[in-house]
C-alpha positions as CSV (number, residue, x, y, z in Angstrom):
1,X,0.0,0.0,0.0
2,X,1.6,3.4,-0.9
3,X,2.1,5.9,1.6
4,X,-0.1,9.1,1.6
5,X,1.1,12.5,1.6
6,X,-1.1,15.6,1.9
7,X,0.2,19.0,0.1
8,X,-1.3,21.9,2.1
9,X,-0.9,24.9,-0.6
10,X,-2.2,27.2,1.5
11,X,-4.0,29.5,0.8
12,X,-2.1,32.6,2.2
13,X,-4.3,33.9,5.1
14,X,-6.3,30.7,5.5
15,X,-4.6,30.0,8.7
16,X,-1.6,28.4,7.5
17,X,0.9,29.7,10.3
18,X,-1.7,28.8,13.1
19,X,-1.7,24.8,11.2
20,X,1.6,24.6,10.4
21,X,2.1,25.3,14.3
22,X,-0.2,23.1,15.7
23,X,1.4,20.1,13.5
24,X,4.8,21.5,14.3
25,X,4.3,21.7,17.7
26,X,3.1,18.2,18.0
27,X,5.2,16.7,15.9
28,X,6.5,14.0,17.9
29,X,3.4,12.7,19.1
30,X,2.1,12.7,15.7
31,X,4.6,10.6,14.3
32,X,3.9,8.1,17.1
33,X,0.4,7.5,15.7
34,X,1.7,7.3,12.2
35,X,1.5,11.0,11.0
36,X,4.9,12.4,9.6
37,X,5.6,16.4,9.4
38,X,8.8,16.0,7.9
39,X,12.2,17.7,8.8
40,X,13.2,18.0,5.1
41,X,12.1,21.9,3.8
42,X,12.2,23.5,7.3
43,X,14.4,25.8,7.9
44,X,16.7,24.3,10.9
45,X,17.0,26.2,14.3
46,X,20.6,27.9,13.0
47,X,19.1,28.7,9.9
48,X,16.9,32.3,8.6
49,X,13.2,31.6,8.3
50,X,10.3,30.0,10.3
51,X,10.7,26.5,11.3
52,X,7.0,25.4,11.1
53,X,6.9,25.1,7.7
54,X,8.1,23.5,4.5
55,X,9.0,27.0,2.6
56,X,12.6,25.8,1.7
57,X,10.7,23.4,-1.0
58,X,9.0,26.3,-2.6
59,X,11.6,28.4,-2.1
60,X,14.5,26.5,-4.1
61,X,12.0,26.6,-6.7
62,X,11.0,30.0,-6.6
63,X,14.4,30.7,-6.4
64,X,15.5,28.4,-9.2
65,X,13.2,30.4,-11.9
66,X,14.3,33.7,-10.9
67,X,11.1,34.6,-9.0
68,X,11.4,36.5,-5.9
69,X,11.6,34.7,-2.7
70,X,11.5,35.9,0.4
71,X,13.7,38.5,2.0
72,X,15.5,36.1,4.4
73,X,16.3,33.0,1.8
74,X,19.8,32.7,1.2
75,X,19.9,28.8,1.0
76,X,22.4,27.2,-1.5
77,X,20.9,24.1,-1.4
78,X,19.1,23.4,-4.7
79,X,15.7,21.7,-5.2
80,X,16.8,18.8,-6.8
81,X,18.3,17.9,-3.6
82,X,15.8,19.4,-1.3
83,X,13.2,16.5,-2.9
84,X,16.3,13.7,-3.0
85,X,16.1,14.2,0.8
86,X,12.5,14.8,1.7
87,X,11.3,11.2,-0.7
88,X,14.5,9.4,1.9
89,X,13.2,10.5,5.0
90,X,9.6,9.5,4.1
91,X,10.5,6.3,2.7
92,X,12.8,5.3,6.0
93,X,9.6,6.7,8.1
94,X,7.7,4.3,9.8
95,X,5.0,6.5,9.4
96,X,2.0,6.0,6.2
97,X,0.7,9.5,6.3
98,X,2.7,12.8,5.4
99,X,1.7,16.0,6.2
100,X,3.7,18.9,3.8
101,X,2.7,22.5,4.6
102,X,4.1,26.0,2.8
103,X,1.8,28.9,1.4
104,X,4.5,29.7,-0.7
105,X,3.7,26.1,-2.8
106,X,0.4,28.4,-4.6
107,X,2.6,30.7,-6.1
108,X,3.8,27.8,-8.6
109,X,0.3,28.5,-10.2
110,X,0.8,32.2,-11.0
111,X,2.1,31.6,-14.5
112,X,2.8,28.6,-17.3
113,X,6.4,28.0,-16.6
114,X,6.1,27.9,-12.7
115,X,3.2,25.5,-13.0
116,X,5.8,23.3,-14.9
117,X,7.2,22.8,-11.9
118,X,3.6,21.3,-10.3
119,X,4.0,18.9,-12.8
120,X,7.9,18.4,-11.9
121,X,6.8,17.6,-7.9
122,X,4.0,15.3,-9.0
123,X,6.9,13.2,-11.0
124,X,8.8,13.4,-8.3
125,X,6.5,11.6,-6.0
126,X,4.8,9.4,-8.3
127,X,5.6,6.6,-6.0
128,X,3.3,7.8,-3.6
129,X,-0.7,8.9,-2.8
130,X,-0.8,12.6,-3.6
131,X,-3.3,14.6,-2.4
132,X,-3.2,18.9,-2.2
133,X,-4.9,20.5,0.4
134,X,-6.4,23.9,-0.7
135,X,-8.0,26.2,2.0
136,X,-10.0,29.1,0.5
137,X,-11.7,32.3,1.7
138,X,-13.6,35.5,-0.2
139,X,-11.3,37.2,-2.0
140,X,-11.9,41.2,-0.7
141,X,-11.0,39.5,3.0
142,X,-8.2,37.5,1.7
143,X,-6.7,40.3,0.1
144,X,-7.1,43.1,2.9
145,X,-5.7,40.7,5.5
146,X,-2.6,40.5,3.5
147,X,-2.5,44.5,3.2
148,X,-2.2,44.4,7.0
149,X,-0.1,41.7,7.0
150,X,2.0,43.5,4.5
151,X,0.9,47.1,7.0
152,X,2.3,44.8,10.5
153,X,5.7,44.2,8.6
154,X,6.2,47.5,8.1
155,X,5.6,48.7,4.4
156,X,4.3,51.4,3.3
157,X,1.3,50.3,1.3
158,X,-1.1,52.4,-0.2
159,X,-5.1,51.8,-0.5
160,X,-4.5,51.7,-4.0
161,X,-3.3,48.1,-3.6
162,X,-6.9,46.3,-3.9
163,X,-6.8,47.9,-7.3
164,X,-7.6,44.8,-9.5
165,X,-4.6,45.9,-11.9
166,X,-2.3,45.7,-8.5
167,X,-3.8,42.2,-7.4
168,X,-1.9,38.8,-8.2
169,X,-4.3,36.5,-10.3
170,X,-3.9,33.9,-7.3
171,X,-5.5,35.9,-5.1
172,X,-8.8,36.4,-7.7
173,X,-8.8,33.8,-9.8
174,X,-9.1,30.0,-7.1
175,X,-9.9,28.4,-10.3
176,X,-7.0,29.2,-12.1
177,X,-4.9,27.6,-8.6
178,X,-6.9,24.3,-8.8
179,X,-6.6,23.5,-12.4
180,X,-2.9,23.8,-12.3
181,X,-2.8,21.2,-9.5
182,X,-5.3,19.4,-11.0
183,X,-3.6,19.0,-14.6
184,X,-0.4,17.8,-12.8
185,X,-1.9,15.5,-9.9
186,X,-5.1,14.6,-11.3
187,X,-9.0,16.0,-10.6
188,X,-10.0,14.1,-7.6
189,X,-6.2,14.2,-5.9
190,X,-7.4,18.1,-5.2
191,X,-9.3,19.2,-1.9
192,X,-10.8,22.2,-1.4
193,X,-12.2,23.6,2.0
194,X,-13.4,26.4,2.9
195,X,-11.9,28.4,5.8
196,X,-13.5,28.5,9.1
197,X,-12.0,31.0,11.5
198,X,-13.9,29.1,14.5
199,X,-11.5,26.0,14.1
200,X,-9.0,28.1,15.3
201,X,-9.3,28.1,19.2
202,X,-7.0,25.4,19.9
203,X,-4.4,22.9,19.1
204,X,-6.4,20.6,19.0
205,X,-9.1,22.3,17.0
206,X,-7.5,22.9,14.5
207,X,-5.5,19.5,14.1
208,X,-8.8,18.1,14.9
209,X,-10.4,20.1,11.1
210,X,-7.6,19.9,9.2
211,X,-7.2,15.6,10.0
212,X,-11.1,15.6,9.2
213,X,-11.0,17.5,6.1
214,X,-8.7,14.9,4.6
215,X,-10.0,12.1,6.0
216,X,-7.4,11.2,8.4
217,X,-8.5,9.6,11.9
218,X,-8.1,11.9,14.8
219,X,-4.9,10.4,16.9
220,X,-5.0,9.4,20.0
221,X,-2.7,11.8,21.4
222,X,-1.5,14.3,24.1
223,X,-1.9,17.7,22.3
224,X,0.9,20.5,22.8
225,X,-1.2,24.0,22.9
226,X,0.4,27.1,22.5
227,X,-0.6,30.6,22.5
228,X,-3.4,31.3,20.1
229,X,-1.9,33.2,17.6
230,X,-4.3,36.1,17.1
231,X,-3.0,39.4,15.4
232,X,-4.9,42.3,16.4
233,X,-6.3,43.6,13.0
234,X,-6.8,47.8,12.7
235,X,-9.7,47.9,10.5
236,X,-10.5,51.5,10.6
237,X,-9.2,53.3,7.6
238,X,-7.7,56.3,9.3
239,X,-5.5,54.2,11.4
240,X,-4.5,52.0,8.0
241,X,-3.5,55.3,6.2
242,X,-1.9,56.3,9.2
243,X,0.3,53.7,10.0
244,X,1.5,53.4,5.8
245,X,2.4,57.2,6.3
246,X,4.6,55.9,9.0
247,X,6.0,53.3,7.4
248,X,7.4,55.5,4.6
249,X,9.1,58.0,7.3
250,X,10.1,56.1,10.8
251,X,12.9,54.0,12.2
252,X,12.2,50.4,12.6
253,X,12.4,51.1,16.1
254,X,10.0,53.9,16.3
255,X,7.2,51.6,14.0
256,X,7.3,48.8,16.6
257,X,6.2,51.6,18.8
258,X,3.6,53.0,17.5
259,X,2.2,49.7,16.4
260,X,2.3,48.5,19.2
261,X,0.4,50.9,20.7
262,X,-2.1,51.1,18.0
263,X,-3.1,47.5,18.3
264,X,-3.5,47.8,21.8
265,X,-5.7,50.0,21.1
266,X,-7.6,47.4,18.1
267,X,-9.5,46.2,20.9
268,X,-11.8,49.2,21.3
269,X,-15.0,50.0,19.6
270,X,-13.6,51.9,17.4
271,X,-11.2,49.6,15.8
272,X,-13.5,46.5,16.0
273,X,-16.0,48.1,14.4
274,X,-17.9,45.3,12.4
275,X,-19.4,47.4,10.1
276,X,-15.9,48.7,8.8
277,X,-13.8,48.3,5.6
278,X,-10.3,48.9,4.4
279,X,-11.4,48.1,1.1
280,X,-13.1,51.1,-1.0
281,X,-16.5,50.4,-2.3
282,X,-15.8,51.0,-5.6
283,X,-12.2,48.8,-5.6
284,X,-14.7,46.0,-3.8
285,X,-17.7,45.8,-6.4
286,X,-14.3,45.2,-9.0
287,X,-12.9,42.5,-7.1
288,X,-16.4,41.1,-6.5
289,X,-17.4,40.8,-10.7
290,X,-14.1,40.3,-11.3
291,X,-14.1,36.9,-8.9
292,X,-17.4,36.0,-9.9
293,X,-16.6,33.2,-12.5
294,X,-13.7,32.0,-11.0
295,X,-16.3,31.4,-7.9
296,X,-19.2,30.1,-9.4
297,X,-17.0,27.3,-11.1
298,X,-15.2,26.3,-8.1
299,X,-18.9,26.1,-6.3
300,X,-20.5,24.1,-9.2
301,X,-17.1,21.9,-8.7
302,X,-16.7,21.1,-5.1
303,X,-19.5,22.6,-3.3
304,X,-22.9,21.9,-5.6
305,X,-24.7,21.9,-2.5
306,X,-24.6,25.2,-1.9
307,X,-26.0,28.2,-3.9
308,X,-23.5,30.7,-3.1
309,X,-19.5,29.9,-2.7
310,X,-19.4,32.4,-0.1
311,X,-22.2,33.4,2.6
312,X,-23.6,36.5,1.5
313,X,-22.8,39.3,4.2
314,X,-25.9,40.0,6.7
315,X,-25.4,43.9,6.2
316,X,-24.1,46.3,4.4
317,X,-21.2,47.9,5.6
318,X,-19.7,51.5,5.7
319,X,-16.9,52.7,3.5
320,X,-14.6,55.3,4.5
321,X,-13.1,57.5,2.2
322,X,-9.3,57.3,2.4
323,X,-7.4,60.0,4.1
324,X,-5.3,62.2,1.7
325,X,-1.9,63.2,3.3
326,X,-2.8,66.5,4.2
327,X,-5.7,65.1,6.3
328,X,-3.2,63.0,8.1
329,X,-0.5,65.8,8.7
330,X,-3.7,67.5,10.2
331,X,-4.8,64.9,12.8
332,X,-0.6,64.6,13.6
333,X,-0.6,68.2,14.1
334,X,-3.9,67.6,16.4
335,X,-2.4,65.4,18.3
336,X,0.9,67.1,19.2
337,X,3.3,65.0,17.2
338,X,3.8,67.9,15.0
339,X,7.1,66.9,13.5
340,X,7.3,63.0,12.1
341,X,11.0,63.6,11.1
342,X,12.7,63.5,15.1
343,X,10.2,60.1,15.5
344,X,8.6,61.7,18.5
345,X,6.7,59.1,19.1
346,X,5.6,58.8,22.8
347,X,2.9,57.3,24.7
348,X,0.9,60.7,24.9
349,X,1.5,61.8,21.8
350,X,-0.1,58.7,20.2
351,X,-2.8,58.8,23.0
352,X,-3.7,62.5,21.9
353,X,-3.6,61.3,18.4
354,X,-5.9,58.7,19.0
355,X,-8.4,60.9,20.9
356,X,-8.1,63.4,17.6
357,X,-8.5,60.3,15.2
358,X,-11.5,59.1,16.9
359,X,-13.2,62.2,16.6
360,X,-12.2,62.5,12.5
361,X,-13.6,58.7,12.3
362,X,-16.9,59.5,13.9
363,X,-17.3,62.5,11.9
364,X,-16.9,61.2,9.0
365,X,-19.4,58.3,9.9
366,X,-21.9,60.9,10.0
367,X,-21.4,62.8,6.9
């Protein structure tokens, strides 16, 4: 019988980092009960890059075509031998079921060429039961949690950003992903599940979903928790604007400060406010027609039960204009941090700030 090994693609913002952790974390347990999360494609603890996931595959390939890969990738270690040694260590595993995680795997479907190299991995492990794991979520979320990813990390990202022209086709186009997976490792060797936010609570939660969703048994096992990883999202424009204006202008120093702050303050009313959007109306109805195809097929193909992909949202929701520079340099002058350049960035400056920005954000909610 030939050993089974599940390909989670991602998708980015789908809760990859909080799986990837929870199979990481429990590792050794896992591969008591039969369930391998290989060494092979992890970064090691002396090496750059997180150690929870399998990026160094996707990476050597990335790297190999002369995409871009990620800022901290410096390996020398090409993918030819990457595979040589992940295919050894599953074949001398006592274990039948391998588990393979990196987001960074979905990029191979942005073009032709990359998705050669789909079709190069599925040689590669003919020997074995393929499946790919594909987690999906609607597109105007998946794309505005990564522009606050992208905010948290400390670029300077403009609004203009959920322009469709700006948008990689991987994060629109879910049927353009599947096929290219499909062509290589065959129709039914593709799973596609829908992302569900309340699996995330635990450990065991969300090893618990993710073992279900591909039909594994649920092991009988003691399961490491760790913190839940929860990254406070600022959904209020004002403070999105605000925060890209920084990036441009601060020391990294001075940005951990005043994020940190800011988030602190993401628990408040303000910043949790449900009815809020970073993305502009008229940038949102785009990505909404734009997706609509792409959508519809995927339904008709792996969820016929249901008439929409997506649930459709129980209200409408309130779109704030975004904040031209001269508005911003207003609310700084409000709040007392009147000059960006010296990075006077203390407590009760950002506290005044706040006070000034709430005021602008409430305001505007009534015009």
């Amino acid at each position: 019988m030939k050993k089974q090994i599940v390909i989670h693609i991602g998708h980015f913002k789908t809760a990859t980092s909080s799986i990837q952790n929870a199979f990481y974390k429990n590792r050794h347990n896992l591969y008591k009960q039969g369930i391998l999360y290989p060494n092979t494609g992890r970064p090691s603890l002396l090496e750059k890059g997180p150690k929870y996931n399998h990026v160094l595959l996707s990476e050597a390939i990335l790297h190999e075509e002369n995409r871009a890969t990620a800022d901290w990738y410096s390996h020398k270690c090409s993918k030819d031998i990457l595979f040589a040694k992940l295919i050894t260590e599953i074949q001398q595993s006592k274990c039948d079921k391998i588990f393979i995680s990196s987001e960074s795997f979905i990029r191979l479907s942005e073009d032709k060429t990359l998705a050669a190299q789909i079709t190069s991995i599925a040689e590669r492990l003919k020997s074995f039961d393929v499946k790919i794991l594909f987690y999906i979520r609607r597109q105007e979320e998946l794309i505005q949690s990564w522009y606050l990813q992208l905010l948290r990390m400390g670029h300077p990202v403009e609004r203009d950003f959920f322009l469709i022209e700006n948008i990689s086709p991987i994060f629109l186009f879910f049927d353009q992903v599947i096929k290219s997976w499909q062509e290589a490792f065959g129709k039914d060797n593709v799973l596609v599940r829908l992302f569900e936010p309340q699996t995330l609570k635990s450990n065991k939660s969300i090893l618990s979903s993710v073992l279900h969703s591909i039909n594994w048994p649920f092991p009988e096992i003691k399961i490491r928790e760790t913190n839940p990883h929860k990254n406070k999202s600022i959904v209020v424009p004002e403070i999105a604007d605000f925060v890209s204006y920084c990036n441009k202008r601060l020391s990294k120093k001075s940005k951990l400060y005043m994020k940190a702050w800011l988030y602190y303050y993401a628990n408040t009313s303000v910043a949790n406010h449900k009815k809020n959007s970073l993305v502009p109306k008229n940038m949102l109805g785009e990505i909404q027609e734009t997706c609509r195809y792409s959508n519809e097929w995927v339904r008709e193909n792996f969820f016929p039960e249901k008439l929409s992909l997506f649930k459709e949202e129980e209200s409408s929701k309130v779109y704030l204009p975004q904040m031209k520079e001269e508005e911003i340099k207003s609310l700084l002058d409000l709040s007392g941090v009147s000059s960006i350049n010296n990075e006077s960035f203390c407590f009760n400056s950002l506290k005044a700030y706040y006070i000034a920005m709430r005021g602008s954000y409430y305001r505007l909610k009534e015009e």
